[in-house]
N, C-alpha and C positions, 0 to 999 in steps of 0.2 A: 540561427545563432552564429556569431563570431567565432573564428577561430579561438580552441581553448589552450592556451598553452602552460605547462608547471617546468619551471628550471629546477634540477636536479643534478646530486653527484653522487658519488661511489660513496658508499656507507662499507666501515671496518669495522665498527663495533656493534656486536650481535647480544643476544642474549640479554640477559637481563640491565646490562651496560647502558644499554639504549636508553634507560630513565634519564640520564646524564644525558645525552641529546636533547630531551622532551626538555628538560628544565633548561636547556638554550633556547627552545624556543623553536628546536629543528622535528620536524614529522616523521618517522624511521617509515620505510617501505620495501616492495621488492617489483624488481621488472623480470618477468620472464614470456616465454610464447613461441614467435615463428623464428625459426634459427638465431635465439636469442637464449645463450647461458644464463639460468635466474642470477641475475646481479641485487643484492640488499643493495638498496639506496637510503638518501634523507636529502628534507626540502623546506625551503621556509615554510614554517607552521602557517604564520599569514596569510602568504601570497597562497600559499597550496587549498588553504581551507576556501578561499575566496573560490576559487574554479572551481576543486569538489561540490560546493553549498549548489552551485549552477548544473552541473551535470549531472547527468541518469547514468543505469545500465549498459545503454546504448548508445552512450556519446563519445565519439573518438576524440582524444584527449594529445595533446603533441606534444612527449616527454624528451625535453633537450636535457642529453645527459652527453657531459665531455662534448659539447659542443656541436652533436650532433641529436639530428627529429627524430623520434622513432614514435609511430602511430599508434594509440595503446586503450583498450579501453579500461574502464575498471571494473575490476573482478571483485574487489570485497573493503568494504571498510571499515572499519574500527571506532567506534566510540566512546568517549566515556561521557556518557550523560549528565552525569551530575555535575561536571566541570561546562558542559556542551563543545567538546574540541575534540579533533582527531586526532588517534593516537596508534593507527598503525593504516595503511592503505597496500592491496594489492595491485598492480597492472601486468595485463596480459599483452603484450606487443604482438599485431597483425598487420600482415600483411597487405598492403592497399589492391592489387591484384587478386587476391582470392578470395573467395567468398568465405564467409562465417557466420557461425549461429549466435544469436543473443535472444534475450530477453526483453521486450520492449513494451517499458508502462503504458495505459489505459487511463486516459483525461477526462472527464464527463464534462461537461459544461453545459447551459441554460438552464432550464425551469420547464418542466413538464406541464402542460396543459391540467394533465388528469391530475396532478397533483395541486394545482389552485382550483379547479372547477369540481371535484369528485373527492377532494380529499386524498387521492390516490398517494402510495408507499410508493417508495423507489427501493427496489432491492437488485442492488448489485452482483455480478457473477461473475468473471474472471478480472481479474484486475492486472494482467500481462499476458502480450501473445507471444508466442516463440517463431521467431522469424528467421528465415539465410539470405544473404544477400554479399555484396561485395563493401566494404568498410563504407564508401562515399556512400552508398545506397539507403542508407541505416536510417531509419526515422529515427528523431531524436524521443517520440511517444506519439501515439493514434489520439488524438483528440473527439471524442465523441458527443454531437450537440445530441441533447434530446428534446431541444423543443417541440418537437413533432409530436410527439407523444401525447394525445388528446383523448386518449380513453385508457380505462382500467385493462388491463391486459394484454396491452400493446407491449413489444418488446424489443430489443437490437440482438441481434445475435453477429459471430465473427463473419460470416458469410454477405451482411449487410455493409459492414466499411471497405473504403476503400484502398485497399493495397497498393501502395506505387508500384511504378513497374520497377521492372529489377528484384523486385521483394516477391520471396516465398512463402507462402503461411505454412507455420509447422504441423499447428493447431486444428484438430478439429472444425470445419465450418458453423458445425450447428454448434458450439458451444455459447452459453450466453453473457451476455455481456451486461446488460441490465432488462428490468425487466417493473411494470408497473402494475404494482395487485391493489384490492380493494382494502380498506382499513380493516383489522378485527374485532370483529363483532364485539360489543359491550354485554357481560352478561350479569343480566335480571334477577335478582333472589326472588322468589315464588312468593305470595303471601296466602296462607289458606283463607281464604274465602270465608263469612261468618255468617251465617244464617240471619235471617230478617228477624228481629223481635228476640232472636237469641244472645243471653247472657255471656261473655268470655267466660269460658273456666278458673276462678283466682286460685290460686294452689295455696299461695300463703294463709289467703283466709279459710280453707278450708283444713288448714294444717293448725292454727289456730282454735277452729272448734273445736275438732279431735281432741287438742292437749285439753278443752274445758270440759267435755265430756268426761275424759278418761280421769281427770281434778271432783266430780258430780259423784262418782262413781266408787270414788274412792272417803 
């Protein structure tokens, strides 16, 4: 992936004020991290949401604020869905020299064998591994094919990808990652069984004679 970059400036207005930003058309934020004061910022709604839409957890982001880079990833972002636009964004600035933990998504991609030939389910199991590594080091997400997967109960677990170097796994090796089971059984209602030459029992007809009898009788 390209270098990501969001131009940014100092943000003075806090609190509830910031709607009056949003209705410019400006994104409110804040940068904080490796000997960096949390500074509130704000950034073209546009241009900022176009790079967000692109980047994960784990993509280092290059926040020019006053002119200068500072390497940052993003820590949290804010939406309102029903408009679909960003409407507050964290960044963490790190360090390129030291290492750091993130979060880093889980890609599936092909089509399983056991799943055209067997019917087979695909049931998923972690969907992020927790990795350290030095900032350049950082997958941007583990893409994981499962074509291979040719029979029912075949499985990937974290122990099975491959980890670049430089990368840590924080995670569990056996933890799983997908995993292919058989479809669930469909289940059958019973019908009791009728004897040969044997009548059904009619309830209504025989609730019928009853009321004539008990009409004879009277």
């Amino acid at each position: 992936m390209d270098k990501l970059a969001i131009k940014a400036e100092k943000r003075e207005v806090t609190g509830k004020k910031v709607g009056v930003l949003r209705r410019a058309g400006k994104l409110p934020g804040v940068i904080y991290g490796h000997n960096f004061e949390a500074q509130p910022i704000m950034m073209d709604l546009k241009d900022a949401s176009k790079v967000l839409g692109m980047s994960t957890a784990s993509t280092i982001i290059n926040l020019v604020l006053d002119g200068k880079e500072h390497a940052a990833l993003v820590r949290e972002k804010q939406k309102d869905y029903l408009r679909n636009i960003f409407i507050h964004v964290d960044f963490q600035a790190v360090s390129l020299t030291e290492k750091l933990r993130a979060k880093v998504n889980i890609e599936l991609t092909g089509i399983a064998p056991a799943v055209r030939n067997f019917n087979g389910v695909v049931v998923e199991g972690v969907s992020s591994i927790n990795v350290e590594s030095l900032p350049g080091d950082l997958p941007e997400r583990f893409i994981v094919d499962i074509s291979h997967l040719e029979n029912i109960g075949e499985a990937i677990y974290l122990k099975d990808l491959e980890i670049p170097a430089g990368v840590e796994l924080l995670d569990s090796a056996d933890e799983l990652v997908v995993l292919i089971t058989a479809p669930a059984a469909e289940e059958v209602e019973e019908v009791p069984a009728v004897e040969a030459g044997a009548e059904p029992e009619v309830i209504e007809k025989g609730k019928k004679e009853e009321e004539g009898e008990e009409e004879a009788a009277e």
